[in-house]
Each structure stands twice: as structure tokens, then as C-alpha cells.
KEZADREN-781250 format. One line per field, with one value per atom (N, C-alpha, C, O): y, x, z; residue in three letters; residue number from 0; atom name. Coordinates in nm, 3 decimals. Last residue first. Layout:
yy: [Y,...] $
xx: [X,...] $
zz: [Z,...] $
res: [ALA,...] $
n: [NUM,...] $
atom: [CA,...] $
//
This chain:
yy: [-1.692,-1.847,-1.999,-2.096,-1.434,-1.527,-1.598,-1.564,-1.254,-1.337,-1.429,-1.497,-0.945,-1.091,-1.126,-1.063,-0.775,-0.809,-0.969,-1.073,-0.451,-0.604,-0.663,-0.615,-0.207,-0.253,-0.399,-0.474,-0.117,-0.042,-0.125,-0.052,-0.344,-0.207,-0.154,-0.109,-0.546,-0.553,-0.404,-0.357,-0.400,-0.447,-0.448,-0.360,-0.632,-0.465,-0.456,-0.559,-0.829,-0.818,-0.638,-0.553,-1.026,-0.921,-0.861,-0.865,-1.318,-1.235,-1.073,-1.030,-1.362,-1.391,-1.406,-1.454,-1.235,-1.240,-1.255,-1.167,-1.188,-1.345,-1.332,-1.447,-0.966,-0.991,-1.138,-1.213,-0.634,-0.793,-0.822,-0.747,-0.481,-0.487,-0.681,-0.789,-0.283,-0.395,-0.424,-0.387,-0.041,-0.114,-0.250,-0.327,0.267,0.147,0.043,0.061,0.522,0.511,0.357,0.341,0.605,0.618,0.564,0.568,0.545,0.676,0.697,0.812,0.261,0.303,0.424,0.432,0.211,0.146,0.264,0.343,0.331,0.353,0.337,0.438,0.174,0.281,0.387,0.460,-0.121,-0.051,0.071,0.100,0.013,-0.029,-0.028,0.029,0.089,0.154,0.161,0.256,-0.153,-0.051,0.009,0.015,-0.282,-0.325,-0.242,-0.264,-0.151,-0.150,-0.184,-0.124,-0.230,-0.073,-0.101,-0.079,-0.445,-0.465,-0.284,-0.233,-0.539,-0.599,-0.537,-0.543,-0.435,-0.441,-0.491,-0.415,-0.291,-0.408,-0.451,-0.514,-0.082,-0.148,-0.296,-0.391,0.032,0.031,-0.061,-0.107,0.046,-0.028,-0.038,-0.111,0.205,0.065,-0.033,-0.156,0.436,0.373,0.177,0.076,0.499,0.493,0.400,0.313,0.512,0.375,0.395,0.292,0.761,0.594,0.511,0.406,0.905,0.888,0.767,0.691,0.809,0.813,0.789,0.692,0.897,0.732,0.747,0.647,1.190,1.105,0.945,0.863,1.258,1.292,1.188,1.099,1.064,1.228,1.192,1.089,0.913,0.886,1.014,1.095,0.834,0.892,0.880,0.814,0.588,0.649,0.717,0.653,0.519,0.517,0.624,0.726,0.288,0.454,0.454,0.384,0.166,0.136,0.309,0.407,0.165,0.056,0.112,0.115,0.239,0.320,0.265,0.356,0.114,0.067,0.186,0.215,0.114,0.234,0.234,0.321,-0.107,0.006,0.140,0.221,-0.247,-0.317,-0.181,-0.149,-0.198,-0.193,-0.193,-0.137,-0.299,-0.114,-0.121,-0.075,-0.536,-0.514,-0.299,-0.217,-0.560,-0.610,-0.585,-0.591,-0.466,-0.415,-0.482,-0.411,-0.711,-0.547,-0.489,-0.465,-0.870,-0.926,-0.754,-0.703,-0.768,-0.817,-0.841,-0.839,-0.709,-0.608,-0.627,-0.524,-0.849,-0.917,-0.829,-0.864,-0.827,-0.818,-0.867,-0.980,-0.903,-1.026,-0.985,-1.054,-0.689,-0.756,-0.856,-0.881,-0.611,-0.507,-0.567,-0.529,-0.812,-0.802,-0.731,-0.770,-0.726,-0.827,-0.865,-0.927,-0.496,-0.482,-0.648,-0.663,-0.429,-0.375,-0.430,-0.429,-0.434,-0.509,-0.495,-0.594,-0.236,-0.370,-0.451,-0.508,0.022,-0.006,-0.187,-0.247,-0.038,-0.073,-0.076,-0.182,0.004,-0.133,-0.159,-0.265,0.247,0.153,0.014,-0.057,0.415,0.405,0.230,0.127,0.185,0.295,0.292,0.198,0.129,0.078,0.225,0.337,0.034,0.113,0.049,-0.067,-0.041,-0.070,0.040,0.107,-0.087,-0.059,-0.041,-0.028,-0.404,-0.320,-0.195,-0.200,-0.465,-0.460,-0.380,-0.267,-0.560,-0.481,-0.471,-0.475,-0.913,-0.769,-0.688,-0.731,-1.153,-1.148,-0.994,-0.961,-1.191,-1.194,-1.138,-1.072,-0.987,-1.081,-1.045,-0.946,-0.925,-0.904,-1.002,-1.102,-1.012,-0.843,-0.813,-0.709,-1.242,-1.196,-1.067,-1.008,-1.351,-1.366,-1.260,-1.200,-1.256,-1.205,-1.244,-1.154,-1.422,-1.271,-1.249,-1.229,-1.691,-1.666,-1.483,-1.424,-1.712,-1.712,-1.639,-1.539,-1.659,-1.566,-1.509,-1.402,-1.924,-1.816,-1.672,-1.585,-2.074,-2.107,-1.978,-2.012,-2.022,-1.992,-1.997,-1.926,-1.832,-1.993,-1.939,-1.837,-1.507,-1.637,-1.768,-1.785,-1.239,-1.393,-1.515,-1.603,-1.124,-1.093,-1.203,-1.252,-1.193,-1.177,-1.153,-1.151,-1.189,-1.318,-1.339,-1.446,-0.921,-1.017,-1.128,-1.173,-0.807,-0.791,-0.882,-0.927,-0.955,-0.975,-0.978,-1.070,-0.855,-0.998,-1.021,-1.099,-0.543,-0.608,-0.705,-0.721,-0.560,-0.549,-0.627,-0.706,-0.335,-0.479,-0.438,-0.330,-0.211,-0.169,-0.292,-0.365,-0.168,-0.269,-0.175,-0.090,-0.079,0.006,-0.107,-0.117,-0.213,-0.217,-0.145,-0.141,0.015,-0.039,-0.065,0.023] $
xx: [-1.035,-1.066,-0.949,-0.979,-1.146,-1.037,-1.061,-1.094,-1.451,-1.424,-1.301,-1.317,-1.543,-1.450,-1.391,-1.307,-1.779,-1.706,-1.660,-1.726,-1.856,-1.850,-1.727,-1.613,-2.096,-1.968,-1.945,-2.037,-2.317,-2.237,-2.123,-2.039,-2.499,-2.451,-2.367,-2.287,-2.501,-2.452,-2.417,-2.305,-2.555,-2.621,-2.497,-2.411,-2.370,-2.404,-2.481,-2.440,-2.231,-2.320,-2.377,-2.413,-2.041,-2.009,-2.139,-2.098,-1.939,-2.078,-2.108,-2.224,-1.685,-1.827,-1.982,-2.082,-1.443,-1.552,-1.656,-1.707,-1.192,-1.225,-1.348,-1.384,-1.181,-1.204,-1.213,-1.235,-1.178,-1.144,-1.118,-1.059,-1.439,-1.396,-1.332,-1.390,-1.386,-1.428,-1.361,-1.250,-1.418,-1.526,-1.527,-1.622,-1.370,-1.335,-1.455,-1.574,-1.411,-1.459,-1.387,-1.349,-1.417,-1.278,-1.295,-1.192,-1.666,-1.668,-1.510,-1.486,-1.615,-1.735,-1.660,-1.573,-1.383,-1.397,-1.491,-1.448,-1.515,-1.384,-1.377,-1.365,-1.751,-1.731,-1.653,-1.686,-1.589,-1.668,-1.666,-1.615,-1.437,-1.360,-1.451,-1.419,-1.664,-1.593,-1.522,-1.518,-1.832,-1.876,-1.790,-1.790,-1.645,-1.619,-1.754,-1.770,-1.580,-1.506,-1.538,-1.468,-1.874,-1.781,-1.680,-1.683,-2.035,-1.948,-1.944,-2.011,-2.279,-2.262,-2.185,-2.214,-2.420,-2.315,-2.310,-2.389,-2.699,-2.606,-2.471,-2.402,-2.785,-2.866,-2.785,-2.840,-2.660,-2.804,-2.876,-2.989,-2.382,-2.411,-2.533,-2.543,-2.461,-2.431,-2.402,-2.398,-2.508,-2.583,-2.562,-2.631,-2.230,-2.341,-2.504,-2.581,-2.107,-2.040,-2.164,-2.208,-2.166,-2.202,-2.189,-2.235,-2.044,-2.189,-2.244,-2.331,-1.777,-1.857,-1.981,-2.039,-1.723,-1.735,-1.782,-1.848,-1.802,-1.894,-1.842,-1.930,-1.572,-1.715,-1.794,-1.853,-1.304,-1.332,-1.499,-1.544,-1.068,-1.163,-1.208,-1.151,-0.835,-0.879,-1.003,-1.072,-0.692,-0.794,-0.783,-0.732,-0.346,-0.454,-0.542,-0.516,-0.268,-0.305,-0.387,-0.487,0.038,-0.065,-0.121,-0.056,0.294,0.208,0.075,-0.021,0.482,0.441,0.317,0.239,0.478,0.484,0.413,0.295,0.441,0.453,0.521,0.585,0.257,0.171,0.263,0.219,0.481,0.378,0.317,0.330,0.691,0.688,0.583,0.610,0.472,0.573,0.574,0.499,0.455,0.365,0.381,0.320,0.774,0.735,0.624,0.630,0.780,0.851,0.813,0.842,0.666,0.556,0.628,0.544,0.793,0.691,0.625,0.551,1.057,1.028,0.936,0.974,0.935,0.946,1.016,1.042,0.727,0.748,0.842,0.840,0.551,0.751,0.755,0.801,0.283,0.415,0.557,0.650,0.172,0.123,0.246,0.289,0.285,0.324,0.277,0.311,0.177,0.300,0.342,0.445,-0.116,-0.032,0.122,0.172,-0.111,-0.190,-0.104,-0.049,-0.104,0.018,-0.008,0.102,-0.355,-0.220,-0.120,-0.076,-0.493,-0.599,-0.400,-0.335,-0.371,-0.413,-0.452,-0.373,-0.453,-0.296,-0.310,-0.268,-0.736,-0.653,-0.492,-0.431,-0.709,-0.772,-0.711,-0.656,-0.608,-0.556,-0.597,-0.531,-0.661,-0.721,-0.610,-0.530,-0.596,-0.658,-0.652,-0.643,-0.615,-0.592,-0.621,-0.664,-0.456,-0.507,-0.469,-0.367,-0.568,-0.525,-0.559,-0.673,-0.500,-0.584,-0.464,-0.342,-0.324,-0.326,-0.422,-0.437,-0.471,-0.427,-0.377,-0.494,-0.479,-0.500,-0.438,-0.383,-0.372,-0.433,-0.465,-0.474,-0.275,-0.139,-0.222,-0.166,-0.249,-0.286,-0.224,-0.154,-0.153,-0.087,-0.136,-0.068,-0.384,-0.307,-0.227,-0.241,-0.387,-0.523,-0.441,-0.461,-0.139,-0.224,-0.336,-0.349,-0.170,-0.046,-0.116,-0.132,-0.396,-0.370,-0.263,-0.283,-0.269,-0.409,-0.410,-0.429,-0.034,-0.021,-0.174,-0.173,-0.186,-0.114,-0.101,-0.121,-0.280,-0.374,-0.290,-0.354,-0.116,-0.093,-0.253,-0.339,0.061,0.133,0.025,0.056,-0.111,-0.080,-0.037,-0.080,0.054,-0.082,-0.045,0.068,0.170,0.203,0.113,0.104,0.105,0.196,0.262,0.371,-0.130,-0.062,0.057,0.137,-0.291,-0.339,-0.176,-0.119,-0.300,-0.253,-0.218,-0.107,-0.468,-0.309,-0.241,-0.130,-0.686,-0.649,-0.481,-0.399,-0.783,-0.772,-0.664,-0.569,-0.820,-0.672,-0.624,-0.512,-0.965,-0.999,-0.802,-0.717,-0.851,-0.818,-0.864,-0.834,-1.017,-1.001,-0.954,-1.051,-0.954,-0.976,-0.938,-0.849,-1.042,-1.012,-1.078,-1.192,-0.982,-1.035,-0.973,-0.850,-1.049,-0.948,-1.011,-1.082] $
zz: [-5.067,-4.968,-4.960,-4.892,-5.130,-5.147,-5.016,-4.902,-5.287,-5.170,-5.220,-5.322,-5.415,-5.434,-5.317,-5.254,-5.448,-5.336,-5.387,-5.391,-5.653,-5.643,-5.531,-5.524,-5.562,-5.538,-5.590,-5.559,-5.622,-5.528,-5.564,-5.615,-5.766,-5.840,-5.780,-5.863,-5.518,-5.653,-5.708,-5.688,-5.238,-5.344,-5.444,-5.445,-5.002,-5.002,-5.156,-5.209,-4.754,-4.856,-4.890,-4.808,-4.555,-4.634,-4.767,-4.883,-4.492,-4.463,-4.527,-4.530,-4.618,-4.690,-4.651,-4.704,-4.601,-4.542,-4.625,-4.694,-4.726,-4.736,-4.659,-4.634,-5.027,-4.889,-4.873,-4.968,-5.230,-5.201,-5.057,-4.979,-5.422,-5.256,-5.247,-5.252,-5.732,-5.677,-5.490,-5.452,-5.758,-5.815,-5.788,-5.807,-5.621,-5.646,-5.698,-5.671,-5.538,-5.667,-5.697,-5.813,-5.263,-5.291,-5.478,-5.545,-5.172,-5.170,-5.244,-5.282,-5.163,-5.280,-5.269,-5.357,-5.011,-5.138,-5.209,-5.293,-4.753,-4.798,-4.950,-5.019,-4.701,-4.703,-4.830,-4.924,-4.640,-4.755,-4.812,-4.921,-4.418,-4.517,-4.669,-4.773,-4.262,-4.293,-4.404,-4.481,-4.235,-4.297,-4.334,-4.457,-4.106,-4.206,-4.314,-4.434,-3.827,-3.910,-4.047,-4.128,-3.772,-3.811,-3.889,-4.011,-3.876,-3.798,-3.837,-3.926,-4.023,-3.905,-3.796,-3.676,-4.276,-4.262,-4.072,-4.015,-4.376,-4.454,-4.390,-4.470,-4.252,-4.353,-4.400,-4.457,-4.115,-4.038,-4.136,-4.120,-4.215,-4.113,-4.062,-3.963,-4.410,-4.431,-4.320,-4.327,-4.325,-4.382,-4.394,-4.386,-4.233,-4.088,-4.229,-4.187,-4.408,-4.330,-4.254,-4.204,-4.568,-4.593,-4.545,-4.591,-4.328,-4.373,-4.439,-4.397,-4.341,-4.236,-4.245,-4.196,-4.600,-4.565,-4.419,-4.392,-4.587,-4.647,-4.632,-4.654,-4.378,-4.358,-4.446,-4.384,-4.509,-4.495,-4.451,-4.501,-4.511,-4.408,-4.425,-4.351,-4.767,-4.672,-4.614,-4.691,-4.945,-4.958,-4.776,-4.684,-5.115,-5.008,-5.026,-5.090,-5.382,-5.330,-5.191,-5.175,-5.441,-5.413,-5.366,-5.333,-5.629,-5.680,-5.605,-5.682,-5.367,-5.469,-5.579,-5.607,-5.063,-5.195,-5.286,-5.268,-4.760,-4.843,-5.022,-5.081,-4.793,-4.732,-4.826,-4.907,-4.759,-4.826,-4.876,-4.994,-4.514,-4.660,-4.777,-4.883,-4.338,-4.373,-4.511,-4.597,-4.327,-4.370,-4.410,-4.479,-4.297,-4.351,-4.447,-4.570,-4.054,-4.145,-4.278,-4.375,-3.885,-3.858,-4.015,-4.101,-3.933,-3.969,-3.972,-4.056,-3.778,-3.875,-3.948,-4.065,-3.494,-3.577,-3.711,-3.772,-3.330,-3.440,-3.523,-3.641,-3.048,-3.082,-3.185,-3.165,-3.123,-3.051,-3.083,-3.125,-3.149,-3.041,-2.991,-2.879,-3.395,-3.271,-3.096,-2.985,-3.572,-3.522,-3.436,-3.381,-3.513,-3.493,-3.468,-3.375,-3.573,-3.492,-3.429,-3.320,-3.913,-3.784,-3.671,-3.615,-4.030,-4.049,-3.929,-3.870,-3.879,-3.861,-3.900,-3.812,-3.976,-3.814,-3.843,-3.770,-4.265,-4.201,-4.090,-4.045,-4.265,-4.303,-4.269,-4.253,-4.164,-4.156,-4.162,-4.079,-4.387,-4.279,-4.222,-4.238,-4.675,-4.605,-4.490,-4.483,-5.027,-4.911,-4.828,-4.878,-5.384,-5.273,-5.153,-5.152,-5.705,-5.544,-5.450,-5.432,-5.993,-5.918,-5.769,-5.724,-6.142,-6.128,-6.046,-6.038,-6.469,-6.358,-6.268,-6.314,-6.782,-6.713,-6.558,-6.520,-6.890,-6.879,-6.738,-6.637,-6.844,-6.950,-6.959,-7.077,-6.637,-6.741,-6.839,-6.926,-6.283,-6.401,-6.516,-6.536,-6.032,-6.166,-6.242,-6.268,-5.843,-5.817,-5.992,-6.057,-5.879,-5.919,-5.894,-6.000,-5.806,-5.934,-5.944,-6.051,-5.519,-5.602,-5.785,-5.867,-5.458,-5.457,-5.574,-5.693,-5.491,-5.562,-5.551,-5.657,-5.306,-5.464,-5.524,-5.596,-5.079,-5.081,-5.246,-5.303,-5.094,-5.054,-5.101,-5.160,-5.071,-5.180,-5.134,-5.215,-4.812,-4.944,-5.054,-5.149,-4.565,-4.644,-4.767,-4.821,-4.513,-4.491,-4.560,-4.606,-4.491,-4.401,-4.408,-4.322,-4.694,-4.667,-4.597,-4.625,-4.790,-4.869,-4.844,-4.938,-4.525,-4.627,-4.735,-4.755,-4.468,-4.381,-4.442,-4.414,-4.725,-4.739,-4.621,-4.651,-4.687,-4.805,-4.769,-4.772,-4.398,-4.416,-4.564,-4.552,-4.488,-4.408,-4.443,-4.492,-4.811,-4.698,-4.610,-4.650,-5.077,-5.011,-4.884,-4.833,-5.352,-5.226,-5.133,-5.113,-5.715,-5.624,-5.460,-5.454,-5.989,-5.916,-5.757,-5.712,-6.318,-6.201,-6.092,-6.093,-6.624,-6.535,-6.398,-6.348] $
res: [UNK,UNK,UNK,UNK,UNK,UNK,UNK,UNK,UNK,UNK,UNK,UNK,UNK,UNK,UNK,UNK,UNK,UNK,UNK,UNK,UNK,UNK,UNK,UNK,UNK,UNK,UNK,UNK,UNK,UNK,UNK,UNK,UNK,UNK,UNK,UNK,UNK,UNK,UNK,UNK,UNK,UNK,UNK,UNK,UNK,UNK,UNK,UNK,UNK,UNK,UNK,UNK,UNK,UNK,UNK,UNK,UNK,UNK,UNK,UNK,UNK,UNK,UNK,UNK,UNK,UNK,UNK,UNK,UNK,UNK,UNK,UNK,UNK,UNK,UNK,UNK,UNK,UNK,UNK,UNK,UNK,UNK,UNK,UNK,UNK,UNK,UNK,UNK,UNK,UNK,UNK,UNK,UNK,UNK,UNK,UNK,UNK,UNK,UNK,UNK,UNK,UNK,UNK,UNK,UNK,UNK,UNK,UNK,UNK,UNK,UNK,UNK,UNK,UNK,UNK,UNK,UNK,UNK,UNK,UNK,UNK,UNK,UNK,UNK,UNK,UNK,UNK,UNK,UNK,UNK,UNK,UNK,UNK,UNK,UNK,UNK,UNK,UNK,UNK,UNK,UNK,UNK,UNK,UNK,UNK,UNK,UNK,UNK,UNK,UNK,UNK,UNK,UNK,UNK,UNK,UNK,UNK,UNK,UNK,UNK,UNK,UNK,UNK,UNK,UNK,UNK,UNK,UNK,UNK,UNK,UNK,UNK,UNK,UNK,UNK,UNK,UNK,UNK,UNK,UNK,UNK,UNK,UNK,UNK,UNK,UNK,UNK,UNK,UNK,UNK,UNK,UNK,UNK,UNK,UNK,UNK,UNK,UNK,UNK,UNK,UNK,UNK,UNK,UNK,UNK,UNK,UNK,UNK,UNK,UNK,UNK,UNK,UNK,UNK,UNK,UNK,UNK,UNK,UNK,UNK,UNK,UNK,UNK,UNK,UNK,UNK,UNK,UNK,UNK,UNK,UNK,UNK,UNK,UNK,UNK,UNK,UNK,UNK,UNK,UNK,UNK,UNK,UNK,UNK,UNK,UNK,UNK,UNK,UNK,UNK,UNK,UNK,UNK,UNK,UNK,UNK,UNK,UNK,UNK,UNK,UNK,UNK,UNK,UNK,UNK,UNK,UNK,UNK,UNK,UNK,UNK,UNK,UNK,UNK,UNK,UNK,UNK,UNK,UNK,UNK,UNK,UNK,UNK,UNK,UNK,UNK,UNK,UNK,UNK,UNK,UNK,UNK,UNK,UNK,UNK,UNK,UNK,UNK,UNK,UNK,UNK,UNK,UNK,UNK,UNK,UNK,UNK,UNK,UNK,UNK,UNK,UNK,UNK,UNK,UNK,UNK,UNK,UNK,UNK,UNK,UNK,UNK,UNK,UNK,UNK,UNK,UNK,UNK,UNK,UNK,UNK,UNK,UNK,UNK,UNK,UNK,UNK,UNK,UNK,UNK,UNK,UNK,UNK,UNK,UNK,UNK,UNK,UNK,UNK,UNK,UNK,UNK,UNK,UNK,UNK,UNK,UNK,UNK,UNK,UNK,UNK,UNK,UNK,UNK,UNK,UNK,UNK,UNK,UNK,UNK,UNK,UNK,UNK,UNK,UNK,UNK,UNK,UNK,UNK,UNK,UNK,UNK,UNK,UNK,UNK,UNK,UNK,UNK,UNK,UNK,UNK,UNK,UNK,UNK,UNK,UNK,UNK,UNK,UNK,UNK,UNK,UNK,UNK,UNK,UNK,UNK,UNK,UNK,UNK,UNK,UNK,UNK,UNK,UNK,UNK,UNK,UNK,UNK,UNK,UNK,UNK,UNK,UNK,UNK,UNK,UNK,UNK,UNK,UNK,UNK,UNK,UNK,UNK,UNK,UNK,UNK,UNK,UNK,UNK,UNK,UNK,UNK,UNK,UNK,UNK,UNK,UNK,UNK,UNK,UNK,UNK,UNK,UNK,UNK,UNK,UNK,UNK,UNK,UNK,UNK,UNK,UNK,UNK,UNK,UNK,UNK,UNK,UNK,UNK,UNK,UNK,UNK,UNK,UNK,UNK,UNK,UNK,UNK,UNK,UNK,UNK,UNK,UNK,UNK,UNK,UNK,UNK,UNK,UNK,UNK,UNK,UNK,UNK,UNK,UNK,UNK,UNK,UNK,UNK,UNK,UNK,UNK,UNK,UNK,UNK,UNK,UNK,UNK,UNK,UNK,UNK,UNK,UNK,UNK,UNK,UNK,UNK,UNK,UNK,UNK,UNK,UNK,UNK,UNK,UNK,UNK,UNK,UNK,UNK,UNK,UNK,UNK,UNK,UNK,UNK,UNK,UNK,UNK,UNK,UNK] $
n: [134,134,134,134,133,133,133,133,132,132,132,132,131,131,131,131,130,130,130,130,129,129,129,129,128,128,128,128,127,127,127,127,126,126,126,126,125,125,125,125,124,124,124,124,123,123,123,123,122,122,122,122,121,121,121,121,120,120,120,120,119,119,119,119,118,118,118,118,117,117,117,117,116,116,116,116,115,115,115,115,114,114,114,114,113,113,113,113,112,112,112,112,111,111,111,111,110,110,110,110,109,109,109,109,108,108,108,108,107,107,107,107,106,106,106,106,105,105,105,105,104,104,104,104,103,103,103,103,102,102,102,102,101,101,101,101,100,100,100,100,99,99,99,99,98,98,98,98,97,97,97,97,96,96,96,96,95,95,95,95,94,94,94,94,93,93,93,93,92,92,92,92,91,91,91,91,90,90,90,90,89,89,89,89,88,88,88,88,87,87,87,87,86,86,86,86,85,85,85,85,84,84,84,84,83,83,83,83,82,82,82,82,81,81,81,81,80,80,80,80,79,79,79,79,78,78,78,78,77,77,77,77,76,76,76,76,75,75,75,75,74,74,74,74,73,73,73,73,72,72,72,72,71,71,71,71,70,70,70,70,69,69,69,69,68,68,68,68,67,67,67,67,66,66,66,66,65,65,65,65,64,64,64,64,63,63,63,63,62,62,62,62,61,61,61,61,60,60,60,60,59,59,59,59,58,58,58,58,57,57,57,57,56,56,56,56,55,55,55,55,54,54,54,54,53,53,53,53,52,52,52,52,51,51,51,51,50,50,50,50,49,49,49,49,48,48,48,48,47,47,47,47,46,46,46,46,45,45,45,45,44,44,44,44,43,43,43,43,42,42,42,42,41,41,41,41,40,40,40,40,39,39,39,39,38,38,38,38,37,37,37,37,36,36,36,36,35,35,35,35,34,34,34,34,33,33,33,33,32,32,32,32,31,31,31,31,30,30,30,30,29,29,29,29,28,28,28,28,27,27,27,27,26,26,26,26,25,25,25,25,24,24,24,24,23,23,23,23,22,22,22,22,21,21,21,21,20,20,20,20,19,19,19,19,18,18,18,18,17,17,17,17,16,16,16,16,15,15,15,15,14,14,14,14,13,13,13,13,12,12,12,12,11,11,11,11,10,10,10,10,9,9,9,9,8,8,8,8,7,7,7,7,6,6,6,6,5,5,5,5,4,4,4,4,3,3,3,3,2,2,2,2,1,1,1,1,0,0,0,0] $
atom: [N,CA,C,O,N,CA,C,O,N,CA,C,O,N,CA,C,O,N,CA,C,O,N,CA,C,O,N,CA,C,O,N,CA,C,O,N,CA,C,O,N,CA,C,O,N,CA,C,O,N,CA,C,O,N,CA,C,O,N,CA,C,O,N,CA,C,O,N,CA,C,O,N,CA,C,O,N,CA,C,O,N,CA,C,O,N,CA,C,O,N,CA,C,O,N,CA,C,O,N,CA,C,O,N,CA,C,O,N,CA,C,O,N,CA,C,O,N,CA,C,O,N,CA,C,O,N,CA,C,O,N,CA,C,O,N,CA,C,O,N,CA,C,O,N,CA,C,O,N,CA,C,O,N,CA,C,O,N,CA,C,O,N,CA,C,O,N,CA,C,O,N,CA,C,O,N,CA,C,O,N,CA,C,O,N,CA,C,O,N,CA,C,O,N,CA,C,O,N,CA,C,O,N,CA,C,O,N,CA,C,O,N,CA,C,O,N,CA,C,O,N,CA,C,O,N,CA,C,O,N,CA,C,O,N,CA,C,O,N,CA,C,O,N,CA,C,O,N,CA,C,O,N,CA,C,O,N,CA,C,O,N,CA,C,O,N,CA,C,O,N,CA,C,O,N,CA,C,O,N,CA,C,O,N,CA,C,O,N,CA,C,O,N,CA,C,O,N,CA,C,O,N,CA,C,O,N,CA,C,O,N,CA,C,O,N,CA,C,O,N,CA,C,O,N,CA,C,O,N,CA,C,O,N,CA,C,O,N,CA,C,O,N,CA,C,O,N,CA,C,O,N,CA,C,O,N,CA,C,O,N,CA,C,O,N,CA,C,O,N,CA,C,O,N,CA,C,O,N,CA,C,O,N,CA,C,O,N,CA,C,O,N,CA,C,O,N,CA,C,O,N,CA,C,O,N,CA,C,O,N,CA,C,O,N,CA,C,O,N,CA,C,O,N,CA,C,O,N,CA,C,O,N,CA,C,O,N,CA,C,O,N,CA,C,O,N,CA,C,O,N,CA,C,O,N,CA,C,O,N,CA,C,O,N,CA,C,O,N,CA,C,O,N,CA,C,O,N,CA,C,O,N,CA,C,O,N,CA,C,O,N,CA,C,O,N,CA,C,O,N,CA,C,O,N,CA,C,O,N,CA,C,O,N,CA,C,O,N,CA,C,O,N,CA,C,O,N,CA,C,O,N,CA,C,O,N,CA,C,O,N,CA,C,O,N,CA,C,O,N,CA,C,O,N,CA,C,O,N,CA,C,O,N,CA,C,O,N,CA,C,O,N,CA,C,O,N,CA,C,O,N,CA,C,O,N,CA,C,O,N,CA,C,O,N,CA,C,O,N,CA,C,O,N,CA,C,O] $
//
């Protein structure tokens, strides 16, 4: 069973983004032909969702991404010592940003197998992780 980690961009993408960006998630989240994966994400990623609507008085749009987050369907992963550690590797070796060590991080040390994202600077070796880019 795939064990998927959504970078923010994904769930921003899915909650308020172009319709037909949104459709391609929601497909790829409940495919017909097999199993559903399952999904997690991180504190992280909800700080990064929230960040917008709390910027423009949106408290529709903020309730919104609430809901999303406290959906039973999804598991969050914690920030313990070793995504730290791997986030400090992966940022000296592969990764540009913190945050997006982190969110890696997050994925591998949380046993996910695949990282969905629209960043397609994003590179970490093959065996660690597979990174599906939505576009």
C-alpha cells in the first residue's frame, strides 16, 4: 500500500487551486484501479496551509483547510530528533530550502514511499523516496 506524504503546495493546490489541478489530486488520492494510498502530512504543512488565509481575513478559506487536516482519512507525522537529523543531511546534500528538507525529512523518517509535490527542484536519490510532481 502507498504510504504518500503531501508537500503544503499539494493540499493548497487541492483545496483552493485551479480546478482541473485540484481534479488530478483528488484522482490520484482515490484511484479506481487500486487501493487508496494513505496520507499523511506534518505540523508543518498545516503552518505552510493556514498561513494564507489568516494573512487575508479569510476565515472561510482558513476553515476550510481545518477541516482538511482534521479529516480522519489522514495521519500526521511528528517532528521528533531524527527528521531533524535527516533534514540536516538533506539539506547539506540535496535540498535547498529547510523547510523542504523538513517535509522530506518528515516523509522518509514517517515510512512513506512516495513525496507529492509541484516542486520540481526537489531531488533526493531514487531508493529514499519517490517524488511525484502535480503540474
Amino acid at each position: 500500500m502507498a504510504r504518500v506524504y503531501l508537500d503544503s503546495c499539494i493540499v493548497i493546490y487541492l483545496i483552493e487551486g485551479p480546478e482541473s489541478l485540484s481534479r488530478q489530486i483528488q484522482s490520484a488520492l482515490r484511484p479506481t484501479e487500486s487501493e487508496p494510498p494513505v496520507v499523511l502530512f506534518s505540523d508543518l504543512t498545516r503552518l505552510e496551509c493556514r498561513v494564507g488565509p489568516r494573512r487575508k481575513g479569510d476565515s472561510s478559506l482558513l476553515r476550510r483547510f481545518d477541516d482538511f487536516f482534521a479529516s480522519q482519512d489522514l495521519q500526521k507525522l511528528a517532528f521528533e530528533s531524527p527528521v531533524f537529523d535527516l533534514a540536516t543531511e538533506l539539506r547539506a546534500s540535496h535540498v535547498a530550502k529547510t523547510p523542504d528538507a523538513l517535509h522530506l525529512a518528515a516523509a522518509m523518517t514517517g515510512g512513506c514511499n512516495e513525496f507529492w509535490t509541484n516542486d520540481g527542484r526537489l531531488h533526493v536519490p531514487a531508493d529514499q523516496i519517490a517524488i511525484r510532481i502535480f503540474s
